[in-house]
N, C-alpha and C positions, 0 to 999 in steps of 0.2 A: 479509590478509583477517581481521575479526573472527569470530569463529565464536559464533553465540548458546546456550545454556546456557537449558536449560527454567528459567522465569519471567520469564527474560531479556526487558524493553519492548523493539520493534523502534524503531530513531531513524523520526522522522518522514519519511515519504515525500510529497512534494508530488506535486499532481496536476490534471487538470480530470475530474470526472465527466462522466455520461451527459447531466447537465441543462448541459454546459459551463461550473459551475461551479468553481473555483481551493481547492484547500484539500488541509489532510492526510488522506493516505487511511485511514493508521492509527489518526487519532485519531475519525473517522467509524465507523469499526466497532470498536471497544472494547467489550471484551465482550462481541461476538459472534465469530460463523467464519463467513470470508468467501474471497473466490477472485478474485484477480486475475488479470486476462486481459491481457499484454502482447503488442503490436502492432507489429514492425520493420518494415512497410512491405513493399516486393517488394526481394525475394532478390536 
């Protein structure tokens, strides 16, 4: 596991947003603070 080191860019996370569109999540919020909300489904 790599461990990030404050400045440290996060790699690219793909994804589909709320509009079901396809793209990077991290390069969509750059520069701001933001909260991802991950979803496994049922237990």
């Amino acid at each position: 596991m790599h461990i990030l080191e404050d400045g440290t860019k996060l790699p690219a996370i793909m994804g589909v947003n709320h509009e079901g569109e396809h793209g990077d999540m991290v390069a969509s919020v750059a520069g701001s603070w933001a909260a991802v909300l991950l979803y496994r489904g049922d237990w």
